[in-house]
Structures are given as C-alpha cells and as structure tokens.
C-alpha positions in Angstrom: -71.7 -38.3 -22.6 -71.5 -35.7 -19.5 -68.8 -37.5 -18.5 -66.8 -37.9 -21.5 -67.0 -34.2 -21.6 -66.1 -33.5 -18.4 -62.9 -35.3 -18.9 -61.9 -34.2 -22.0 -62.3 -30.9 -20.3 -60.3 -31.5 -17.2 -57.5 -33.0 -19.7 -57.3 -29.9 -21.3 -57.6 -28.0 -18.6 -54.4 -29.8 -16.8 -52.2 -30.0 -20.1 -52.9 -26.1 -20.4 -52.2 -25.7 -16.5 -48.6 -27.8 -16.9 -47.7 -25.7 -20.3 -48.4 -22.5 -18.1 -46.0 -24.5 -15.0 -43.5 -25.3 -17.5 -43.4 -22.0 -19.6 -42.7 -20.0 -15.7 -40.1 -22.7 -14.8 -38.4 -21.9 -18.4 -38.6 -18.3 -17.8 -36.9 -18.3 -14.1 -34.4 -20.7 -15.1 -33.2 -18.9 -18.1 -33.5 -15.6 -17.0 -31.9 -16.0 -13.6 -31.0 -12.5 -12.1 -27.5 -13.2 -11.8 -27.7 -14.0 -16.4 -29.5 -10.8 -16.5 -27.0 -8.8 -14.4 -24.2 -10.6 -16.9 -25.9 -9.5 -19.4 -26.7 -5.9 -18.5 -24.2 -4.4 -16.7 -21.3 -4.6 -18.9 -23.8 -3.1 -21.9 -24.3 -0.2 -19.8 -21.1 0.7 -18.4 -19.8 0.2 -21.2 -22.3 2.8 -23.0 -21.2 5.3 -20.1 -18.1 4.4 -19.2 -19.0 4.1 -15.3 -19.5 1.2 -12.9 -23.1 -0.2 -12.6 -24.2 -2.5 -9.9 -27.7 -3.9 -9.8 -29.0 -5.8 -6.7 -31.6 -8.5 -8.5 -33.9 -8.7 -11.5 -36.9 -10.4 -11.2 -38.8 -11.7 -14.0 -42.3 -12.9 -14.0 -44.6 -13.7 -17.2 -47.4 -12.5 -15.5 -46.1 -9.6 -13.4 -43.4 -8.2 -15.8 -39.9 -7.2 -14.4 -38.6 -6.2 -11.7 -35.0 -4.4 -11.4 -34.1 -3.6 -7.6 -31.0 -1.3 -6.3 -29.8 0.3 -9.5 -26.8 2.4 -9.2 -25.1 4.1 -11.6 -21.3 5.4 -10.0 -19.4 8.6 -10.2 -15.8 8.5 -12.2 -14.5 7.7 -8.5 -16.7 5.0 -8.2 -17.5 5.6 -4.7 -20.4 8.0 -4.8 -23.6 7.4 -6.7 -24.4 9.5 -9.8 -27.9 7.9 -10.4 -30.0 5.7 -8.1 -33.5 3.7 -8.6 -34.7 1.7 -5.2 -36.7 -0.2 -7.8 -37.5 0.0 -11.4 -40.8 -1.9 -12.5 -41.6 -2.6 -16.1 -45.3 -4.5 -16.9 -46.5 -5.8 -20.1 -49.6 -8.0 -21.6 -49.0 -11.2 -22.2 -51.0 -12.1 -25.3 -49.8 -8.9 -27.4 -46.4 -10.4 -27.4 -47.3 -13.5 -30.1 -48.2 -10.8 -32.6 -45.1 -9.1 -31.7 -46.4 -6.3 -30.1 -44.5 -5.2 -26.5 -47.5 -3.6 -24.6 -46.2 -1.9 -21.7 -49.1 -1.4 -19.2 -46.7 0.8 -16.8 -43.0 1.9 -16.8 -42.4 2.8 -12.4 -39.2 4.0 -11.4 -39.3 3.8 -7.5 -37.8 6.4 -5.2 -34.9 8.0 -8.2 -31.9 9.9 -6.7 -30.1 12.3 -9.3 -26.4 13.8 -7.5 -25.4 16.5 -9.9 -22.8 18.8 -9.7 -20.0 21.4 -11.1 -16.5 22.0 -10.3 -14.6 24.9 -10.4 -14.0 24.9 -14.2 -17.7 24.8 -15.1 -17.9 21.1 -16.1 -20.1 19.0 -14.8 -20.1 15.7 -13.4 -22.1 14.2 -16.3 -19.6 15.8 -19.0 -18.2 12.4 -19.2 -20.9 10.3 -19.8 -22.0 12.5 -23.2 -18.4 12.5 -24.6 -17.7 8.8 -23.7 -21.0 8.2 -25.5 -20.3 10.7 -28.7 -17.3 8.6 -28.8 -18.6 5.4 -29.0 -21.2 6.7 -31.4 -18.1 7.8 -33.9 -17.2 4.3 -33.7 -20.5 2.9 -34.2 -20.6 5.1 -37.8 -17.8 3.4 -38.7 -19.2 -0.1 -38.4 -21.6 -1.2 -41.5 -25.2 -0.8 -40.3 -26.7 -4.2 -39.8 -30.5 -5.0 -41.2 -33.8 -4.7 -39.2 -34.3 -3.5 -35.6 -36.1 -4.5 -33.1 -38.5 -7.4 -34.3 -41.7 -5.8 -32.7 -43.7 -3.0 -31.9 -43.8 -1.2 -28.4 -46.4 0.9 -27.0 -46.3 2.1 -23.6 -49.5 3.4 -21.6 -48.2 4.6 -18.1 -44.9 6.0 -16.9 -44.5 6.8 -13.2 -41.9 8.3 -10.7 -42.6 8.4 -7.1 -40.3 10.3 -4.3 -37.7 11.0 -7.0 -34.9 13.2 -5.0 -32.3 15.5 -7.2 -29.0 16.9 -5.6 -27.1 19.5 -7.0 -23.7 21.0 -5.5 -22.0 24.2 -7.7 -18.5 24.6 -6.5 -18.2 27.6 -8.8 -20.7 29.5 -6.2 -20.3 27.3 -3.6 -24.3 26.8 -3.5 -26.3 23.7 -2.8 -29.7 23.0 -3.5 -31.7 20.3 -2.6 -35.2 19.1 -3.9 -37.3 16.9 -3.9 -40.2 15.9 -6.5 -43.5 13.7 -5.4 -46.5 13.5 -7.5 
C-alpha cells in the first residue's frame, strides 16, 4: 500500500515538475527579447515621437521581468533624454489565475534624466507633450472600444536607486547637476 502511494506521489510529483518545464520553455520561447523589443519599441516612439532602443528583456515566471539599457533619444537622436541601466518589474504568480497582477516591486536601476532649455524658453521635452496631445486628438476621434485591461493590478514597492538628473539653461547659461540616492 506504502508503495502504491509512494508512486502515485512521485507521478504527480514529475507530471507537475514537466508542466512547470514546459510552462518556462513556452514563456522564453514566446516571449523572446528580440518579440518584446518588436513589440515595444515602435508603441513607445511612436507615443513620443523619439527613437527608443532597449538592450534585452528578460522574462522569467518566477522572477518577473527584466528590461536592461533603456534609452529614450533627444529629437537629434544622438544624445539621451532618458536612461534606465535596468528596469525590474516582479509579480506573484498565483494571483494571476484570478486575474489579479500583483506587483511585489517596480525597481528602476541607476535613472539618468538630461533636461534642458534653449534660448526661447522651450524645453527639450516640449515635444514629447505636443506630439502626445496630438495623438490624443486623434485618439478622440476613434470610437472608444469596450473593456480595458482584463485584470486588476496592485503594486506594493516602487524603487529608484542612484537616479542622476541633468539640467542645462541656455537662457542663463547655468548648469546644475544632481544626484538623488535613497
């Protein structure tokens, strides 16, 4: 009988052990980084109207995700405007089948913010908000589909670490440079 049991158990164990292999398999093969950077990128430069480039996504169903060497351009597209190192997003696992996103901890890894003003008073970010009123014009025009997003999401932690924030004003040729740790 003991042993009958003990099988049955080690079955079960191994069947749940090989849906677990196969479910992380299906995860890294369907969201490769280089699907997730198709994905991505062209949503958010679209959205700003600047060039993006992410080095790799990473995405564990354990761990959470990953998102290393974020960079958000200048209109020249040779400086950046905004910069993550890393950008690390965790969740529970069994919340999700009741469609609830629990997000243990949001981390955004060593930020860089280059802000600055010409001689006119505008600021490098002026573009951004009226490329984005603008696509929100043409968004009203567009009937408003049904639902949102299919669950609920509650975050418990959000962290920045080393985040650095440059600022040049050509108007009074001052520069000032800080830096934020917590």
């Amino acid at each position: 009988m003991k042993k009958k049991l003990l099988v049955i158990a080690g079955v079960v164990i191994g069947l749940i052990a090989v849906v677990i292999i196969g479910l992380t398999l299906y995860v890294k093969s369907y969201l490769q980084s280089d699907k997730l950077k198709a994905l991505i990128i062209p949503r958010v430069e679209q959205a700003t109207g600047r060039k993006v480039n992410i080095d790799a996504i990473n995405v564990s169903i354990f761990s959470g995700i990953s998102v290393l060497g974020v960079h958000l351009k200048e209109t020249d597209g040779a400086k950046d405007f905004v910069a993550a190192k890393e950008f690390v997003l965790t969740y529970d696992l069994m919340p999700l089948l009741s469609k609830k996103l629990v997000i243990n901890s949001i981390q955004l890894v060593d930020p860089f913010l280059y802000v600055t003003r010409d001689d006119n008073g505008r600021f490098n970010f002026d573009d951004i908000i009226e490329h984005m009123k603008a696509g929100k014009k043409s968004e009203a025009q567009k009937p408003e589909s049904s639902g949102g997003i299919p669950l609920s999401i509650i975050a418990d932690k959000i962290g920045i670490s080393n985040a650095k924030v440059e600022f040049a004003d050509a108007k009074k040729n001052y520069e000032c440079y800080g830096r934020f740790r917590r």
